[in-house]
C-alpha positions as CSV (number, residue, x, y, z in Angstrom):
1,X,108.5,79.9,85.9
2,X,111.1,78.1,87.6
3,X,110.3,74.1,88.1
4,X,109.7,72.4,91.5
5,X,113.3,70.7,91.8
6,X,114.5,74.5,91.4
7,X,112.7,75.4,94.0
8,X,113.3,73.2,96.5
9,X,116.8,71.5,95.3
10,X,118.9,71.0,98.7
11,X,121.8,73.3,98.6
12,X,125.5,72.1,97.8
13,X,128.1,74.1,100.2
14,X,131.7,72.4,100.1
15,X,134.1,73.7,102.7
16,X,137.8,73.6,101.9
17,X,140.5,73.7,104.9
18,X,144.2,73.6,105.2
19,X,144.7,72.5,108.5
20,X,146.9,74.6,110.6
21,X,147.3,76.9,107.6
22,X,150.2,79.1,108.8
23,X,152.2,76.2,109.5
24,X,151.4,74.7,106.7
25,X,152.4,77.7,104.7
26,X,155.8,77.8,106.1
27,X,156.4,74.5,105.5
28,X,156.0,74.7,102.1
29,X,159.1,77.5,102.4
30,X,161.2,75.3,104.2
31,X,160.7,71.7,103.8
32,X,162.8,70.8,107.2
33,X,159.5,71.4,109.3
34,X,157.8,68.9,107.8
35,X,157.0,66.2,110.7
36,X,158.2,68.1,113.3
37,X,156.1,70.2,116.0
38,X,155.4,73.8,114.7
39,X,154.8,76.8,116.5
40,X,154.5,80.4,114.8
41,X,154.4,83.2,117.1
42,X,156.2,86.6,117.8
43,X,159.7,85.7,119.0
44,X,162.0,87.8,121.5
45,X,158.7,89.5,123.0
46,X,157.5,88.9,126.9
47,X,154.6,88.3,126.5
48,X,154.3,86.5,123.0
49,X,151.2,84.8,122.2
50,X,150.9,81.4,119.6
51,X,149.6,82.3,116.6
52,X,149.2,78.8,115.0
53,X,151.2,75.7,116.1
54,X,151.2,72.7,113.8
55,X,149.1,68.6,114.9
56,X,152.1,67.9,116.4
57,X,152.3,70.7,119.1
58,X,148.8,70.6,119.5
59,X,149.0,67.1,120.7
60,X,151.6,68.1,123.3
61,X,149.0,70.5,124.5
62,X,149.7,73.8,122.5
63,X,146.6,76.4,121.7
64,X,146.2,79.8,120.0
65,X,146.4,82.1,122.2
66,X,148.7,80.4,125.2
67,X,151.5,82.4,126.0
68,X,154.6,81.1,124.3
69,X,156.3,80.5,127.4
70,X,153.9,78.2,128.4
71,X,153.5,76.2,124.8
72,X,157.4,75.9,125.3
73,X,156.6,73.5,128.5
74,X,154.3,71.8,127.1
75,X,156.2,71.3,123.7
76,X,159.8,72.1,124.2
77,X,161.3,70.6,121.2
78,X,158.8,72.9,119.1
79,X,160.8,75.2,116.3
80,X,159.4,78.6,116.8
81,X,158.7,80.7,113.8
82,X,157.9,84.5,113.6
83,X,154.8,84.6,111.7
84,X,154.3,86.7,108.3
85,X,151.0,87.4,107.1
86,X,151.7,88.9,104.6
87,X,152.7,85.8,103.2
88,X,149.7,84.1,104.4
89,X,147.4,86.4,102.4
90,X,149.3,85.7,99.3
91,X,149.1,82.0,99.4
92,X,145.1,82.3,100.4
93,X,144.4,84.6,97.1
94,X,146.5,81.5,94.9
95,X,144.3,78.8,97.2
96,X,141.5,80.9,96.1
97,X,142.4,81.1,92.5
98,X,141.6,77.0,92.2
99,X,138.2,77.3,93.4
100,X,137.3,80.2,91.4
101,X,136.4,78.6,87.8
102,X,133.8,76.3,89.7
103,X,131.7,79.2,91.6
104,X,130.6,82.5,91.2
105,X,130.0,82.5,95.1
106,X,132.8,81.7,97.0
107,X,133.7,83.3,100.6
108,X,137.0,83.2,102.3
109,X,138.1,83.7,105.7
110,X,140.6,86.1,106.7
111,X,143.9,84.7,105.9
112,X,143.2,81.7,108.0
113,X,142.9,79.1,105.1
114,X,139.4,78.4,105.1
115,X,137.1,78.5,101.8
116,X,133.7,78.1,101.3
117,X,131.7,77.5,98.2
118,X,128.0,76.8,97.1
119,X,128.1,74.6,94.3
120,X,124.3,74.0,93.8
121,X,123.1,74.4,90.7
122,X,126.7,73.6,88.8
123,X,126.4,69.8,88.7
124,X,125.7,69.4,84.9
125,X,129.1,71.7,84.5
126,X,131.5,70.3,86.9
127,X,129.8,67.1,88.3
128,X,128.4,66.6,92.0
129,X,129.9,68.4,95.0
130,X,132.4,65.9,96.0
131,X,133.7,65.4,93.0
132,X,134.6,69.0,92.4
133,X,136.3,69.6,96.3
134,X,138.4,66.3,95.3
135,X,139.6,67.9,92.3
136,X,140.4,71.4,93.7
137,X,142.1,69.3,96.6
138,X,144.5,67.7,93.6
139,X,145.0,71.1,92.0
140,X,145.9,72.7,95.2
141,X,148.1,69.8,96.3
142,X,150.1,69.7,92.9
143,X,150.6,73.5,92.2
144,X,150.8,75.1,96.4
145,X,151.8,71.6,97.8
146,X,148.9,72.4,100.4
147,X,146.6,70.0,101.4
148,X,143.3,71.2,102.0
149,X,140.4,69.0,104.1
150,X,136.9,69.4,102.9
151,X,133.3,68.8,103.5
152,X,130.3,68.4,101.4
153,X,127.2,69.5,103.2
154,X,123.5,71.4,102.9
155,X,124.9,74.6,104.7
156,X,128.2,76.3,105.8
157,X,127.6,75.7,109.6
158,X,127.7,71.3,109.3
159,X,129.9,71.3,106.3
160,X,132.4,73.2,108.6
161,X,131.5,71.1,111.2
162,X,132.8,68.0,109.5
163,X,135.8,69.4,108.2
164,X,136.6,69.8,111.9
165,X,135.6,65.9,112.5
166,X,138.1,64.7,110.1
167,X,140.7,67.2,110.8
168,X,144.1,67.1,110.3
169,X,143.2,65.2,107.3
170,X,140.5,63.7,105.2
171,X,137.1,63.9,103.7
172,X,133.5,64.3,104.8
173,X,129.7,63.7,102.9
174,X,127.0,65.2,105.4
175,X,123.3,64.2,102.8
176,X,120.7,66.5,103.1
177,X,118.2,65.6,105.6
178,X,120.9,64.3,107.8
179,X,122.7,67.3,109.6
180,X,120.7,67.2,112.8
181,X,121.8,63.2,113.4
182,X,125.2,64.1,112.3
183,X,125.9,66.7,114.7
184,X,124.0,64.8,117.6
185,X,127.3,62.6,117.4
186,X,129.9,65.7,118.1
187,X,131.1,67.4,121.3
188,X,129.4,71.2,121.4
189,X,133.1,72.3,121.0
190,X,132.9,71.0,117.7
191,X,129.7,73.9,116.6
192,X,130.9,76.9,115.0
193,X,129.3,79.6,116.2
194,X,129.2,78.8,119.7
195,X,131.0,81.3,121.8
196,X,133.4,80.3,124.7
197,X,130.8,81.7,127.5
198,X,127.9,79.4,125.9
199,X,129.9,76.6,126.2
200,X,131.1,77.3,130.0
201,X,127.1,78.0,130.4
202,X,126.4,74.2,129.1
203,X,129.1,73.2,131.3
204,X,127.6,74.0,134.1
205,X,124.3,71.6,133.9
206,X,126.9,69.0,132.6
207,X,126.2,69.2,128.5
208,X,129.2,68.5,126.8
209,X,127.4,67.1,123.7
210,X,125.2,68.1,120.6
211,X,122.9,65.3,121.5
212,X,122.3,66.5,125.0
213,X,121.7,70.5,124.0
214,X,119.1,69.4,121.6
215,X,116.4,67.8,124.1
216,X,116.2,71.4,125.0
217,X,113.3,73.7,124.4
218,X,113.6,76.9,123.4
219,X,112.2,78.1,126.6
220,X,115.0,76.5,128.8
221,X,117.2,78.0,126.5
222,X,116.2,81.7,126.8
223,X,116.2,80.8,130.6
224,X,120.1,80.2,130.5
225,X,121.1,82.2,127.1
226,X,118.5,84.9,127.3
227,X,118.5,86.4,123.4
228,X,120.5,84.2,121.6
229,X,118.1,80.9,123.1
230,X,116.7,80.7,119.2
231,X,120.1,80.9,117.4
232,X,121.2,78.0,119.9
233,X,118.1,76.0,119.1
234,X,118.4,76.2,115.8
235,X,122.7,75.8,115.6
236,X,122.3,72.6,117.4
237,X,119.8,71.2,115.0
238,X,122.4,71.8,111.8
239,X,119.8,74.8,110.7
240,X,122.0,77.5,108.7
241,X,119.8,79.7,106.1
242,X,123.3,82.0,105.8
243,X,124.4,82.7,102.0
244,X,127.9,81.9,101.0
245,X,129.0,85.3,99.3
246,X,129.9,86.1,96.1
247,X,133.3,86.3,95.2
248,X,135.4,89.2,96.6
249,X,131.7,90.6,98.0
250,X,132.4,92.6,101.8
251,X,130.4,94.9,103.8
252,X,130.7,98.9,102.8
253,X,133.9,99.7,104.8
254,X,135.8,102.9,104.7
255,X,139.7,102.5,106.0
256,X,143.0,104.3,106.4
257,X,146.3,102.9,107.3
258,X,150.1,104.3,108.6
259,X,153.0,102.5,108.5
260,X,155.5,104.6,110.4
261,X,159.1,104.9,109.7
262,X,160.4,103.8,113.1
263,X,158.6,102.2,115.3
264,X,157.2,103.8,118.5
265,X,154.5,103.1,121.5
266,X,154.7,107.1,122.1
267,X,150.9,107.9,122.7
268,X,151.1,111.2,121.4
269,X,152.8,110.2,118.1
270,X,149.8,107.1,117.9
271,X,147.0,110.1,118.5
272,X,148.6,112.9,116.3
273,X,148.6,109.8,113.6
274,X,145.1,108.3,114.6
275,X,143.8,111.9,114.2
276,X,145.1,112.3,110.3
277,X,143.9,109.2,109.3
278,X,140.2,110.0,111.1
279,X,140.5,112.9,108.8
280,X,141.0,111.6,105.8
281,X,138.0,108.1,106.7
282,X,135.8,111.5,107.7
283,X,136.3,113.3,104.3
284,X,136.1,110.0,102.5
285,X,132.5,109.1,104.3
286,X,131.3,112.8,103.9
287,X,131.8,113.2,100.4
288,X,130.0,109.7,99.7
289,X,126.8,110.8,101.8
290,X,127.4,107.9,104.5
291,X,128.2,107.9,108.1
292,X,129.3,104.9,110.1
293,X,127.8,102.8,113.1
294,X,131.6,101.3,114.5
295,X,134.6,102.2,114.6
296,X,137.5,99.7,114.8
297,X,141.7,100.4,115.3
298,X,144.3,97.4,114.0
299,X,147.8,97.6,115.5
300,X,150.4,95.9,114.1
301,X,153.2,95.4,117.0
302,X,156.9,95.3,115.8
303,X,157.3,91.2,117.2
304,X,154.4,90.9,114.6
305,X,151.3,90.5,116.6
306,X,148.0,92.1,115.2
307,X,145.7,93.7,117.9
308,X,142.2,95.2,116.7
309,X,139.5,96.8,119.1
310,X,136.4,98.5,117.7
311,X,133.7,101.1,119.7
312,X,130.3,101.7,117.9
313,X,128.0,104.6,117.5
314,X,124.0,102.8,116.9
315,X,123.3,106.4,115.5
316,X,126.0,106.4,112.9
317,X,128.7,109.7,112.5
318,X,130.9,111.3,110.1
319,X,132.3,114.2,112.3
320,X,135.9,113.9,112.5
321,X,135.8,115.1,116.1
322,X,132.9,112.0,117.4
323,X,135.3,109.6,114.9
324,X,138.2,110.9,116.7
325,X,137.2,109.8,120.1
326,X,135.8,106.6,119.4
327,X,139.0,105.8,117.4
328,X,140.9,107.1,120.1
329,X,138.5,104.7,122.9
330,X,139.4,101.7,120.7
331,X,143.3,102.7,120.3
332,X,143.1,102.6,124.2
333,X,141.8,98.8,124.1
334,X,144.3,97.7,121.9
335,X,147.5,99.1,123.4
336,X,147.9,97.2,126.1
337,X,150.9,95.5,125.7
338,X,154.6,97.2,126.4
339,X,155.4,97.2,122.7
340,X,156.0,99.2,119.7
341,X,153.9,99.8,117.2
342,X,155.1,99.3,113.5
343,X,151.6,99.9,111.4
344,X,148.1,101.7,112.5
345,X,144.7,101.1,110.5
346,X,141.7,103.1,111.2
347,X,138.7,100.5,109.7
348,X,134.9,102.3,109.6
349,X,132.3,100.1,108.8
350,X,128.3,99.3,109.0
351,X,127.9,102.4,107.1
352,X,124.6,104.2,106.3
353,X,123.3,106.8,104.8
354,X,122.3,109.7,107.3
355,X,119.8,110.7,107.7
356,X,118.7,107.5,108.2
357,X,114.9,109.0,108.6
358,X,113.7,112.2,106.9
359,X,112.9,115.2,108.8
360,X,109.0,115.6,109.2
361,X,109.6,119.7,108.7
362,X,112.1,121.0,106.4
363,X,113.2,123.7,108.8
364,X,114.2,121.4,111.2
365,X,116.3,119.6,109.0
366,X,118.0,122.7,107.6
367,X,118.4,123.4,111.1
368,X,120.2,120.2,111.5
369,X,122.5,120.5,108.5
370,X,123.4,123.9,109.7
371,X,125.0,122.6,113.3
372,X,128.3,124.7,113.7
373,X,130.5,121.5,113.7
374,X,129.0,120.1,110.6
375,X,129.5,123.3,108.7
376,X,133.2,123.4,109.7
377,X,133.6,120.0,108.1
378,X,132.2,121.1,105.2
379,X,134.4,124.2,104.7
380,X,137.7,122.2,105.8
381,X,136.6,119.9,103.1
382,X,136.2,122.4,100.7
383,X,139.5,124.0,101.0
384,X,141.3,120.7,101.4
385,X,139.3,119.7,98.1
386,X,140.8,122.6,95.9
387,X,144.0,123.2,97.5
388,X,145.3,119.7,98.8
389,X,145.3,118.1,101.9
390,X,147.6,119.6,103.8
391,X,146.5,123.3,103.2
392,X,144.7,123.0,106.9
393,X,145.8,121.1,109.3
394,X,144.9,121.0,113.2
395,X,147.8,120.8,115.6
396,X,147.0,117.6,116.6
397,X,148.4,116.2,113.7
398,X,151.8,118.0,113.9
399,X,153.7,116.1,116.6
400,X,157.2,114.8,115.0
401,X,156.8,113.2,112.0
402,X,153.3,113.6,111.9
403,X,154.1,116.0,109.4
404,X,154.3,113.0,106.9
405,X,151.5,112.8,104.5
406,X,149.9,109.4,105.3
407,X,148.2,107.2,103.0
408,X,145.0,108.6,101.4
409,X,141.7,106.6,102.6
410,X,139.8,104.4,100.7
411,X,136.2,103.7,100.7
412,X,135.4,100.1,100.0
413,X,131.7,99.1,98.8
């Protein structure tokens, strides 16, 4: 039987930053941006967006997201770097490689330079909480010259929180017991979590700080934030129950990808492409017995910016003609800028397992199975299984150098 300090020991998250982390990154490659105002983004396009600027341009005024030309007023001495994530990822998995001896759960963000970790439990091994985030902070600083920010705190949402307090640099203790009167002290801007329109909704009867959303009830809440009045309450009041997740642990996903040869915003080509790979996700999820709820496209443009727009389906599909059209609905979202494409990934996720409920009378379920679309996808997949891939192929697929054979899919668990 476990003891009571088992039970009830407050948990240990650290949170580990690099500030500005694809800035950062590149000035490890070239030391010559060190100390001078950053930003990354796509260069020689119209309508360019910043991708990550470093303190400096964000003191002039600089945010993700603000069209270059603009960030180039407000910070016109800026050196302006196309970004590479590619690299990014790299130096993320080495970041990740320092933390690893000190938690089995540790849970990264994508590319971005953030790290989380919940150390409770591991002080007899490797000491208390802040002494193991200093000593990854060394390790990273000596062997990546990065330098990570971090927090020590009962839960991901306030040790996040206080990374962001002491950002661009330094260190943060949040005791448990004491996130609600630390966060009382912060701006709501500061609460991950909180979403651009709740924070225009505070605006509006004049909250601009933690202090001030938390003399609200959860009635007035639903009043002004309808469903999400609970998760409000409690993300004001430092309450976070989410898990930090093992190691390398995601969602069931099941993807494709295309990098083409030459570039092209053709919408043909895109769809004749779109439709291979939805083939491919579709044999993929049919042969594992699952079915997906959303449906998501990522573009990657040839000035290097990333677009990704997702449609869902609450009742879940694996029929390459519903896939199609919702991949094909999401494609639609995310081409809307005037500019080639250089890479297409087709990304199904919150999989189940249809049927999701048994059929109360066995004939209606074989009636079910036997729907004329569903037994075509079985005998496509048949033939394609003992022939090859290409045997059959709709024409859909045969525009130009559709003919290519395009990556094979993989199913993620």
């Amino acid at each position: 039987m476990r003891s009571y300090d088992a039970l009830y020991r407050p948990r240990v998250v650290v949170h580990l930053n690099v500030a500005d982390f694809a800035v950062a990154v590149e000035r490890v490659v070239d030391a010559r941006l060190r100390d001078r105002p950053v930003i990354v983004a796509p260069q020689g396009a119209a309508r360019a967006a910043v991708y990550d600027m470093s303190e400096e341009a964000y003191q002039a005024g600089v945010r993700k997201g603000m069209a270059l030309r603009r960030a180039l007023r407000f910070c016109h001495e800026a050196r302006v770097l196309a970004p590479h994530p590619d690299r990014y990822e790299r130096a993320m998995e080495a970041f990740l490689k320092h933390l690893l001896p000190y938690s089995p759960r540790i849970e990264a963000g994508e590319g971005n330079g953030h790290l989380f970790a919940d150390l409770t439990g591991t002080g007899r091994l490797f000491g208390a909480g802040p002494d193991v985030a200093w000593r990854v902070r060394q390790e990273v600083r000596a062997d990546l010259r990065l330098d990570p920010i971090w927090a020590v705190a009962p839960n991901k949402l306030v040790a996040k929180a206080a990374t962001r307090v002491v950002k661009p640099a330094g260190e943060y203790i949040v005791e448990a017991g004491e996130e609600e009167n630390f966060l009382k002290t912060l701006p709501l801007s500061f609460l991950p979590g909180l979403e651009g329109e709740d924070l225009a909704c505070f605006r509006e009867f004049h909250v601009v700080k933690v202090a001030q959303a938390t003399c609200w009830t959860p009635a007035q809440l639903e009043v002004v934030f309808g469903r999400r009045a609970l998760h409000i309450h409690r993300l004001v009041r430092g309450q976070d129950a989410s898990p930090v997740l093992p190691v390398g642990s995601r969602p069931p996903s099941a993807h494709a990808e295309y990098e083409f040869g030459e570039d092209t915003n053709d919408l043909g080509r895109l769809e004749s492409v779109l439709y291979g790979l939805v083939e491919r996700v579709g044999r993929e999820l049919r042969a594992g017995g699952r079915a997906t709820r959303r449906v998501g496209v990522l573009l990657d443009f040839s000035d290097g910016v990333r677009a990704a727009r997702q449609r869902s389906w609450p009742a879940g599909t694996a029929h390459d003609v519903r896939l199609f059209d919702l991949a094909r609905q999401a494609l639609s979202l995310a081409l809307m800028r005037r500019v080639r494409v250089r890479h297409l990934k087709l990304i199904c996720d919150r999989l189940v397992e249809p049927p999701a409920q048994l059929e109360l009378f066995p004939f209606e379920a074989r009636e079910i199975l036997s729907k004329p679309h569903e037994r075509l996808d079985a005998a496509l997949d048949e033939i394609r299984f003992r022939f090859g891939p290409a045997t059959v192929r709709l024409g859909r697929t045969l525009w130009g150098e559709g003919r290519a054979e395009a990556p094979a899919a993989g199913l993620s668990a």
